[in-house]
Residue, then its C-alpha position, 0 to 999 in steps of 0.5 A: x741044675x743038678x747042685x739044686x736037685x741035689x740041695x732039694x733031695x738033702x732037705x726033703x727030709x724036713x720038707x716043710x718051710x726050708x722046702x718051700x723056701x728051696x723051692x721057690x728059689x728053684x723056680x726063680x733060678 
């Protein structure tokens, strides 16, 4: 949804391990 994208664009400056995190949780929602 748009919160996630959101969430996603916020920790994408640190994009390493939270990123893949968000992502993964992302992709199971």
């Amino acid at each position: 949804g748009i919160i996630f994208f959101i969430l996603i664009n916020l920790l994408s400056i640190d994009y390493g391990r939270v990123g893949v995190f968000i992502k993964k949780i992302v992709v199971t929602l």
